[in-house]
C-alpha positions in Angstrom: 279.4 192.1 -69.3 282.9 191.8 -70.1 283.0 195.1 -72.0 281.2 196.7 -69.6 283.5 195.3 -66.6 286.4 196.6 -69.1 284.9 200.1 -69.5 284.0 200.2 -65.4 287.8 199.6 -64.7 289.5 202.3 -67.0 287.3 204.8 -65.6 290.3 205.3 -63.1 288.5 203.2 -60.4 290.9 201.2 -58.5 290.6 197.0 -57.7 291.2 198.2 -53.9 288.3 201.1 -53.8 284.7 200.4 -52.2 282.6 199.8 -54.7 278.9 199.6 -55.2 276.7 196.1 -54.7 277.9 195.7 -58.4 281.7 195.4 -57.3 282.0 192.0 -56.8 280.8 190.7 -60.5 282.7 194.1 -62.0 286.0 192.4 -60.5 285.3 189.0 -61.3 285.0 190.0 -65.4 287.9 192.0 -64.8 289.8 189.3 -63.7 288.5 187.0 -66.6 289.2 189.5 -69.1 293.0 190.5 -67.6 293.4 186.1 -67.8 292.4 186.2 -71.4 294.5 188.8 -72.0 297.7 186.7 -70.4 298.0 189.1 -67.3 297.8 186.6 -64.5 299.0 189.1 -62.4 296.7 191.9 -62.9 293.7 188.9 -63.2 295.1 187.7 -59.7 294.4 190.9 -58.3 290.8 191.5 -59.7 290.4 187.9 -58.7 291.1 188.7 -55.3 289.4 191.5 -55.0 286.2 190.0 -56.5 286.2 187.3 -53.8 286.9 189.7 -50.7 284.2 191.5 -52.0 281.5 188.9 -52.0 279.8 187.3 -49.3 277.2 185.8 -50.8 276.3 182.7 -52.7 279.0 183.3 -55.8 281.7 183.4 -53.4 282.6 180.3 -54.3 282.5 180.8 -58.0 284.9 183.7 -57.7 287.2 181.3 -55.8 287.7 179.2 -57.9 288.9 181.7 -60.6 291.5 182.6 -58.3 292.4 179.1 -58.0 292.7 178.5 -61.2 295.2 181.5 -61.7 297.1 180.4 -58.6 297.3 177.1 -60.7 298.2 179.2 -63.6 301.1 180.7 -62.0 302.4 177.6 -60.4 301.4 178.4 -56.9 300.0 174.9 -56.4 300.2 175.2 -52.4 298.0 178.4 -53.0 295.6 177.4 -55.2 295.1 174.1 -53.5 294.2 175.6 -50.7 291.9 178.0 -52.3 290.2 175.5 -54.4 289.0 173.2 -51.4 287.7 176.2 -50.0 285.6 176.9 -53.2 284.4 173.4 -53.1 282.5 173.2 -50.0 281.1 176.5 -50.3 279.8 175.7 -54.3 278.2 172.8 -52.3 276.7 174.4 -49.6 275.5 176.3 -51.6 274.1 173.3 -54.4 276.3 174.8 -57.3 276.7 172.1 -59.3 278.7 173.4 -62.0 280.5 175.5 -60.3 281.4 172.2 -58.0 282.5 170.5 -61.1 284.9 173.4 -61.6 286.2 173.1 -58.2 286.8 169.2 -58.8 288.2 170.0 -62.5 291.1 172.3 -60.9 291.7 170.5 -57.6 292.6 167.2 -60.2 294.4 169.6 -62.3 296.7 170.8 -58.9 297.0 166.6 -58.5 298.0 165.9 -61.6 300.8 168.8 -62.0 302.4 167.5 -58.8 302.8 164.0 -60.1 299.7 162.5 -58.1 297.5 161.6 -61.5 295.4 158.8 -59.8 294.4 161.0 -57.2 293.3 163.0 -59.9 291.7 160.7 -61.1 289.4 159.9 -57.9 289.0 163.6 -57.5 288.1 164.1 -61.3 285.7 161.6 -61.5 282.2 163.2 -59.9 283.0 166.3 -62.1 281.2 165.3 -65.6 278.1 164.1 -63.4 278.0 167.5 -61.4 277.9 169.1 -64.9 275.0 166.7 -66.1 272.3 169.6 -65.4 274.6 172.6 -66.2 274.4 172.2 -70.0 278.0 172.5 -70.4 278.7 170.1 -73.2 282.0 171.4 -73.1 283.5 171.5 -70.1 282.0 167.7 -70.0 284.2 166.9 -73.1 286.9 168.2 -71.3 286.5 166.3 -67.8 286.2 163.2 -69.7 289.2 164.4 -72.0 291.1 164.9 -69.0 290.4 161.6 -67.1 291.5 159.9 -69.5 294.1 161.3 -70.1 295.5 160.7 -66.6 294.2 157.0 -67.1 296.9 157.0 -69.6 299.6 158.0 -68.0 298.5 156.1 -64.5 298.6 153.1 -65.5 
């Protein structure tokens, strides 16, 4: 999808134009791809985009990749804000692993302003949300992440 979302935004389309149903998930691997590519601006943009062009159930998801680049770019105000909003909608709308994302961010924003054991409360649900997501990974990490925060807490 990502060369396909790469292809879709060379064709001289434009993050701001009105796009077709498709828009929304064309924006969001835009954004990824412009973030592994070390733009955080130009993946901040498609980020937004992305999320003020869904309305439905992945809203959330999209969220929290702005987040994230808020985090990225030191906005931690931003991306706090952005992140909570993320997290209720991924559980309203029972996205687990996308929750677990959410709580993996929000404990990262905690933990770069010097609160590490409230990042620790906030980071400990995330490896059980990720239980049913098969994302041996992103488990790995949690739990790498927790402790180290344990670490430098106490």
């Amino acid at each position: 999808m990502q060369k396909a979302a790469l292809g879709y935004g060379q064709q001289g389309s434009s993050p701001s134009d009105p796009l077709a149903p498709l828009y929304p998930e064309v924006a969001f691997e835009m954004a990824q791809v412009q973030l592994l590519s070390g733009d955080l601006n130009a993946s901040s943009e498609w980020a937004s985009n992305a999320v003020a062009a869904d309305t439905g159930s992945q809203r959330g998801m999209r969220i929290n990749l702005l987040a994230r680049i808020l985090f990225l770019k030191g906005k931690l105000t931003e991306a706090e804000i952005k992140v909570r909003e993320a997290l209720l909608l991924n559980r309203e709308n029972g996205l687990r692993g996308e929750e677990a994302n959410s709580l993996r961010t929000l404990g990262d924003i905690q933990s770069a302003g010097k609160a590490p054991r409230r990042s620790c409360r906030i980071l400990q649900p995330s490896p059980r949300n990720r239980q049913n997501s098969w994302q041996d990974r992103k488990i790995a990490a949690d739990l790498r992440a927790l402790a180290a925060l344990a670490l430098f807490a106490w």
